[in-house]
C-alpha positions as CSV (number, residue, x, y, z in Angstrom):
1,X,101.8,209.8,25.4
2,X,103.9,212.7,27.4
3,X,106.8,213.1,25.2
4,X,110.1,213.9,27.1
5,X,109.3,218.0,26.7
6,X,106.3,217.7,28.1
7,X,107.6,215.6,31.1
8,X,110.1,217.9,31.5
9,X,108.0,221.3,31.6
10,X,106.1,219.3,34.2
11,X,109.1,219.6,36.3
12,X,108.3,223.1,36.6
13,X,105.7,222.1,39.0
14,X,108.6,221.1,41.3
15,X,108.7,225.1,42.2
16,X,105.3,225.1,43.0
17,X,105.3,221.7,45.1
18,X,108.3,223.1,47.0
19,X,106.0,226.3,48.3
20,X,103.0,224.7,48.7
21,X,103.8,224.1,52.5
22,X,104.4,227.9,53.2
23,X,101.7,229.1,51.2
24,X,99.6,226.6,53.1
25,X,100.1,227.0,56.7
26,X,97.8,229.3,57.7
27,X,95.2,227.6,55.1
28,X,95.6,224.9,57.1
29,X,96.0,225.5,61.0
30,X,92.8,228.8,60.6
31,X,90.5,226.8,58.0
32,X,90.0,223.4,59.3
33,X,90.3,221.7,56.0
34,X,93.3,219.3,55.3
35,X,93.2,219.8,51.4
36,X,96.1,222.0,50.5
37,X,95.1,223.5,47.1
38,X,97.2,225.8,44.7
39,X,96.6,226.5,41.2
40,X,95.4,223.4,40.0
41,X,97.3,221.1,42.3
42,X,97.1,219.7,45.1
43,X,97.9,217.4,48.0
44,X,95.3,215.4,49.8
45,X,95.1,215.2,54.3
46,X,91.9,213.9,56.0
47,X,89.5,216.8,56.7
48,X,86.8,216.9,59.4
49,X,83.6,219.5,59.2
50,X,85.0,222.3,61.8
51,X,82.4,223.9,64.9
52,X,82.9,226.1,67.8
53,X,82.6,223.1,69.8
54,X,85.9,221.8,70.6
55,X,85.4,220.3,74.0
56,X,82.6,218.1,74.1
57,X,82.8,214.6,75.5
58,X,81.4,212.4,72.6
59,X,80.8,208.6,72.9
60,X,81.5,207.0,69.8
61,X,79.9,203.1,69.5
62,X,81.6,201.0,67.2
63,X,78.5,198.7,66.1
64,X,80.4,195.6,64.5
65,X,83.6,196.1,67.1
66,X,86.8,193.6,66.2
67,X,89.5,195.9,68.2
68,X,90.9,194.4,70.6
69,X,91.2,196.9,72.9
70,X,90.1,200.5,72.0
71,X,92.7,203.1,70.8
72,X,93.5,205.8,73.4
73,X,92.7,209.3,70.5
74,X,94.4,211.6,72.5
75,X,97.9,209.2,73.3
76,X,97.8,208.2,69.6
77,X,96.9,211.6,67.3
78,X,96.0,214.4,70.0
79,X,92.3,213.8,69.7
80,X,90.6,214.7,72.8
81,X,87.2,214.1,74.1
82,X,86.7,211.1,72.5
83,X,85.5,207.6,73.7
84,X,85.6,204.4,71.6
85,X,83.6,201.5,72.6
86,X,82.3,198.5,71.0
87,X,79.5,197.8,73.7
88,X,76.2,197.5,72.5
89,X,74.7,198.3,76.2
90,X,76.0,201.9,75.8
91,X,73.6,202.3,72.8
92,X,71.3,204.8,74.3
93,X,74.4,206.8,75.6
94,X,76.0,206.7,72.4
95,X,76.5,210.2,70.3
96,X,77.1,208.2,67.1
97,X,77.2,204.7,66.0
98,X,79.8,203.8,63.2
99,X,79.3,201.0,60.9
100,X,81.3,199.5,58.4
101,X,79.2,198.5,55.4
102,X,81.0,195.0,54.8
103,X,80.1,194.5,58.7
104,X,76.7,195.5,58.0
105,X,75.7,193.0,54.9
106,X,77.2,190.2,56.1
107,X,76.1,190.2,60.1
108,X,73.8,187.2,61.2
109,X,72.5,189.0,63.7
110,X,71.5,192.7,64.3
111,X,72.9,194.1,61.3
112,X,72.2,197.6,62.6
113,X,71.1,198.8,65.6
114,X,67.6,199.2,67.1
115,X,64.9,202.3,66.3
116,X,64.3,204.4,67.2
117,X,67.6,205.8,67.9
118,X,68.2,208.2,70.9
119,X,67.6,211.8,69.8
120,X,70.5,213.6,68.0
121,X,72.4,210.2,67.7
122,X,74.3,210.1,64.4
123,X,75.0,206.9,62.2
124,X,78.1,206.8,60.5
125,X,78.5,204.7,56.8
126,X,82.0,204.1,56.6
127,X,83.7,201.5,54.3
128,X,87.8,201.6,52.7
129,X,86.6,199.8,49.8
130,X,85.3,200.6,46.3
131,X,82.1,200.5,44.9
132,X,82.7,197.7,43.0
133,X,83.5,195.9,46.9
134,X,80.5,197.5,48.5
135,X,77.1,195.8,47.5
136,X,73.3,196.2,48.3
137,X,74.1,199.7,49.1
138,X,70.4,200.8,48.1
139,X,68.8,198.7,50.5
140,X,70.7,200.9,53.8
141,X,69.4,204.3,52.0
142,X,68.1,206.8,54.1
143,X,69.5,205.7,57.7
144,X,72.8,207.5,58.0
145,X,74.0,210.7,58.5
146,X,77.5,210.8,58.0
147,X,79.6,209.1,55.8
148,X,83.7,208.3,56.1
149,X,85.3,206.8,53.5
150,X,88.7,207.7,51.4
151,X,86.6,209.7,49.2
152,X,87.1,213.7,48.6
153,X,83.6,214.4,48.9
154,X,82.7,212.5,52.1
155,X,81.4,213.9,55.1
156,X,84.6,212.5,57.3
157,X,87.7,212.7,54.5
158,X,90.5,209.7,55.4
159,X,92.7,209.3,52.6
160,X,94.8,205.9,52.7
161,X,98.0,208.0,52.8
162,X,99.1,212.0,51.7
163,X,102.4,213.7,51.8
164,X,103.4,216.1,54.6
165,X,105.5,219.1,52.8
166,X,108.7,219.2,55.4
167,X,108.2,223.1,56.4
168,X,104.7,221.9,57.8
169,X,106.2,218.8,59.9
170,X,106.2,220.7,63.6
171,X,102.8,221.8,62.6
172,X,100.7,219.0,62.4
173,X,99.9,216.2,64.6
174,X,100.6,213.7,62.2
175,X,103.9,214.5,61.4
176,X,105.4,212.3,63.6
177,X,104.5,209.2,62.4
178,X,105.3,210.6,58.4
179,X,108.0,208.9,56.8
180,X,111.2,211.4,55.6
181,X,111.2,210.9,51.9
182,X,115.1,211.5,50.2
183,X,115.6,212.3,46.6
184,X,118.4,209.8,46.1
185,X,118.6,208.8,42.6
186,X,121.2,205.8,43.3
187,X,121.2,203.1,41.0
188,X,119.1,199.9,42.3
189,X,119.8,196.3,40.9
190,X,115.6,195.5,40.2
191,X,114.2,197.2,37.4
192,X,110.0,196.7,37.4
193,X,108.1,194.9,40.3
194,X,104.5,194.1,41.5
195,X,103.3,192.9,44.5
196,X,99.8,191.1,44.0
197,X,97.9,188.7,46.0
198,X,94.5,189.1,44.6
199,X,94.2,187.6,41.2
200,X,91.6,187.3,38.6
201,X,91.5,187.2,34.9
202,X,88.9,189.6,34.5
203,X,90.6,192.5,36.3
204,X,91.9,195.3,34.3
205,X,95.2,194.8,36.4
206,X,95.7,191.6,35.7
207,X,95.0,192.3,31.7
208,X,97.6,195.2,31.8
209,X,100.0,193.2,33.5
210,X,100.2,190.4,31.1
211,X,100.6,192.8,28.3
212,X,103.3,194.6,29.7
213,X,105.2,191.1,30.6
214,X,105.8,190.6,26.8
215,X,108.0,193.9,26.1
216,X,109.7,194.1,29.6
217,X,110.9,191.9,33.0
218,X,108.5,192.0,35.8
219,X,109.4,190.5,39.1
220,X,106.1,189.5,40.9
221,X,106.0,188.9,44.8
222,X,102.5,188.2,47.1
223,X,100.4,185.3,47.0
224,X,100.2,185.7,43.1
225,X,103.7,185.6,42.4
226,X,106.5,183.7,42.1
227,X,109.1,185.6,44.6
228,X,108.7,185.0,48.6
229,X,108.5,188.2,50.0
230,X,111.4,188.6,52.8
231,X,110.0,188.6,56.1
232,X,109.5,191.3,58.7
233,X,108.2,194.4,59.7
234,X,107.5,196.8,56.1
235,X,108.6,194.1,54.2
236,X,107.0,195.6,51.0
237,X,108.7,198.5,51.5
238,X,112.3,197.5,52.2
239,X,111.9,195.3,49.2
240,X,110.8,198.0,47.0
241,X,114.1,199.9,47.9
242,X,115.8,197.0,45.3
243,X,113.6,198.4,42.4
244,X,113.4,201.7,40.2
245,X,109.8,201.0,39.0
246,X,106.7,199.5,41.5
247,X,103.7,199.0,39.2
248,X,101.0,200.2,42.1
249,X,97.6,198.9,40.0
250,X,94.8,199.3,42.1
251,X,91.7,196.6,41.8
252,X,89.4,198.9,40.6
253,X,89.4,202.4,39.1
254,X,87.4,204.8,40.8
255,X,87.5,207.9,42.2
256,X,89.9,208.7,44.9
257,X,90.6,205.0,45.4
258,X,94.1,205.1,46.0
259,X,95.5,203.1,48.3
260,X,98.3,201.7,50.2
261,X,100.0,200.9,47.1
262,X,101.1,204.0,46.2
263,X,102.4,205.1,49.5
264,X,104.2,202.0,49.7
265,X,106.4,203.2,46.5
266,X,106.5,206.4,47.6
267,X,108.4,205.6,50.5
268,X,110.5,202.7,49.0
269,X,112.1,205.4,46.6
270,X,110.4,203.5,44.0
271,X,108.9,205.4,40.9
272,X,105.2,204.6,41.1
273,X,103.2,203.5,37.5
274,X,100.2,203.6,38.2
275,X,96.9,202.3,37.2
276,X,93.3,203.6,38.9
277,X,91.6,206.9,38.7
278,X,92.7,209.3,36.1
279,X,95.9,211.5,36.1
280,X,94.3,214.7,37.7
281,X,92.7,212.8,40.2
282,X,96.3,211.2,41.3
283,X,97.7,214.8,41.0
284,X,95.6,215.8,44.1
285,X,98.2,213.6,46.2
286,X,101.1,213.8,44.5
287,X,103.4,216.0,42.1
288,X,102.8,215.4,38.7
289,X,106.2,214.1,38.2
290,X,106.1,212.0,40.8
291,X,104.7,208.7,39.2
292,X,103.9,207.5,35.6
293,X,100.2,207.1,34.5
294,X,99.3,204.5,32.4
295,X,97.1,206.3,30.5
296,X,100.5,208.7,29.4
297,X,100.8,206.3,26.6
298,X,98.5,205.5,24.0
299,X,100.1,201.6,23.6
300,X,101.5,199.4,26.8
301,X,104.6,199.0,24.2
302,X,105.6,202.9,24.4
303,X,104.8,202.7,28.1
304,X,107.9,199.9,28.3
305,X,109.8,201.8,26.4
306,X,109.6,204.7,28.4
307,X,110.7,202.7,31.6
308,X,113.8,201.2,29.6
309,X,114.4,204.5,29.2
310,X,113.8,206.5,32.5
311,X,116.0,203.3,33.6
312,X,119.1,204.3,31.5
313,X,118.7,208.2,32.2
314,X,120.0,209.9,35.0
315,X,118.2,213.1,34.6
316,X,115.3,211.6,34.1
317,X,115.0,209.0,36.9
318,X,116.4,212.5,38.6
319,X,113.1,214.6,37.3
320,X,111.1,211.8,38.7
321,X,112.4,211.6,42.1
322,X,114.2,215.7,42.8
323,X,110.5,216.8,44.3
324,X,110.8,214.4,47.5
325,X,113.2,216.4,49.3
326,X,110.6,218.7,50.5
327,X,107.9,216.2,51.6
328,X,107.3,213.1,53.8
329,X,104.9,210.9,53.6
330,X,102.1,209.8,56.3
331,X,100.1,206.6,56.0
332,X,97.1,206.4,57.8
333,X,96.6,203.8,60.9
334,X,93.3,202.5,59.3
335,X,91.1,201.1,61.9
336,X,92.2,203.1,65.1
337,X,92.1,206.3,62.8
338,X,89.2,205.9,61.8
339,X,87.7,205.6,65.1
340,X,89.3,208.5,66.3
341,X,88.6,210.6,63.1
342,X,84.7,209.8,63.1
343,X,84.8,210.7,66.7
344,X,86.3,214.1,65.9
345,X,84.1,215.0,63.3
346,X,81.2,214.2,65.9
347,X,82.2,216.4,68.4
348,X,83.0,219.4,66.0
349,X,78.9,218.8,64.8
350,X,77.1,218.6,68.2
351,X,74.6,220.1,68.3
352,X,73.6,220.4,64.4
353,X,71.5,218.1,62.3
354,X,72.3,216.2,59.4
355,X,70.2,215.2,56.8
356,X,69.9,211.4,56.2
357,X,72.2,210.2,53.2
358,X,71.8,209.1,49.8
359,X,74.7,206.8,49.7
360,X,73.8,205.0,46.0
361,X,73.6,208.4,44.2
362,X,76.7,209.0,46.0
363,X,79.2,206.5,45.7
364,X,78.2,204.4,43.4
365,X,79.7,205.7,40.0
């Protein structure tokens, strides 16, 4: 368990959070790689390999396509050169063909596309799930060339959100649909919420949750719950704007897999607890200070504790929310981004070869 002193020297981070922007702009804009890293923190942006070749027309074929119509990559994130498609007669044209691994297991027909595949033509593995939501992998080894996929270590890097520090905002593309983040530290009439719609005993969640109910009030909303969530656009978010605590448990706990959830409390103004990878790994989005780790406490009754208290202390709901007055925080558009982004990456590597994947040894943990 972090005891308050520890929490508190934590803070100190703050200082380094607040120059990470500066230190990072020319990391960012002469590198290529959207991981800003200093020290031993760090904040996570999608990354794509980097070549000489910035003007090539690629033809990207989306293999299982369920877009209606394609997204324009230039209009929506300055992406140029790229052409989405979904038409299967543009096969032989195609530079790369991405397919989503859920698509791929459960087609009827032509799971993947013919060989032998035009020369130079990359496949792309992509799937926004975890492991655990990602089955028969072993029986696609040895087909694809890329991967994209929320993890760190994948070929084609697409986090499901990352903060933007503010002095890098008329720097990057992205910035304009980031969401300002304020530091307010008002008081808020909800104390601990969840918003769950998948439910099962056996999740570590669920097990979590129902020991935590017994020391503390927990308001539940979604399709598991027993609040009606108001309706509208960001619903989730304006509702979190009630609330000083979101509990953002993810399904599963593996690397990197941190979703929506998060970034929902995030920009709500709602101090994130969260349950998932371990704390470093969440430190590679987000200040340290920024959210509460379950693991922080060695008993779910000190955790509840800790929230009665953070509830009834100014500085320290304060220490918990000061660092988002230098950052805003971008979600990513999932399905047109990641056509876009895979089409990126495939015009940065024309022209090189890459090796066929192991995916099992990969992703599985």
């Amino acid at each position: 368990m972090h005891s308050d002193l520890s929490l508190i020297k934590n803070s100190a981070f703050q200082g380094i959070y607040s120059l990470v922007g500066l230190a990072a702009v020319n990391f960012l804009l002469l590198s290529g790689f959207c991981l800003l890293e200093l020290s031993d923190v760090s904040n996570a942006e999608p990354s794509v390999p980097v070549s000489a070749d910035n003007n090539a027309e690629i033809l990207l074929l989306v293999w299982h396509y369920s877009v209606r119509r394609p997204r324009d990559c230039w209009e929506s994130f300055q992406i140029s050169g790229c052409t989405i498609t979904g038409d299967r007669s543009m096969y032989n044209k195609a530079d790369a063909v991405l397919m989503r691994h859920r698509s791929v297991i459960t087609a009827e027909e032509a799971p993947l596309p013919p060989e032998p595949r035009p020369p130079a033509q990359k496949w792309i593995w992509f799937d926004m799930e975890p492991p655990t939501k990602a089955p028969r992998l072993w029986e696609y080894e040895g087909i694809y060339n890329l991967t994209l996929n929320y993890r760190e270590d994948a070929d084609i890097f697409l986090p499901y959100g990352y903060l933007i520090p503010n002095i890098l905002l008329d720097k990057l593309t992205p910035a304009r649909f980031a969401h300002p983040l304020n530091s307010s530290s008002d008081p808020r009439p909800g104390f601990v919420v969840w918003v769950v719609s998948h439910w099962e005993d056996r999740l570590e969640r669920v097990h979590f949750y129902k020991h935590l109910k017994e020391f503390i009030k927990i308001d539940i909303f979604g399709q598991a719950g027993t609040s009606i969530l108001p309706k509208g656009k960001n619903n989730v978010i304006q509702m979190l704007r009630q609330y000083r605590f979101y509990l953002a448990f993810e399904n599963s706990q593996h690397t990197d897999y941190i979703t929506e959830k998060l970034w929902n409390a995030v920009i709500g103004g709602a101090i994130p607890v969260v349950l998932g990878p371990s704390r470093k790994n969440y430190e590679r989005f987000l200040p340290p200070e920024a959210f509460i780790h379950v693991d922080d406490f060695p008993t779910v009754q000190e955790l509840a504790q800790y929230l009665r208290k953070v509830r009834d202390s100014p500085s320290l709901i304060q220490m918990h929310l000061s660092w988002r007055k230098d950052y805003s925080v971008y979600m990513t558009l999932l399905w047109g981004e990641i056509f876009c982004t895979a089409c990126k990456a495939v015009r940065m590597r024309k022209g090189k070869i890459d090796v066929v994947k192991n995916l099992t040894a990969w992703f599985y943990p």
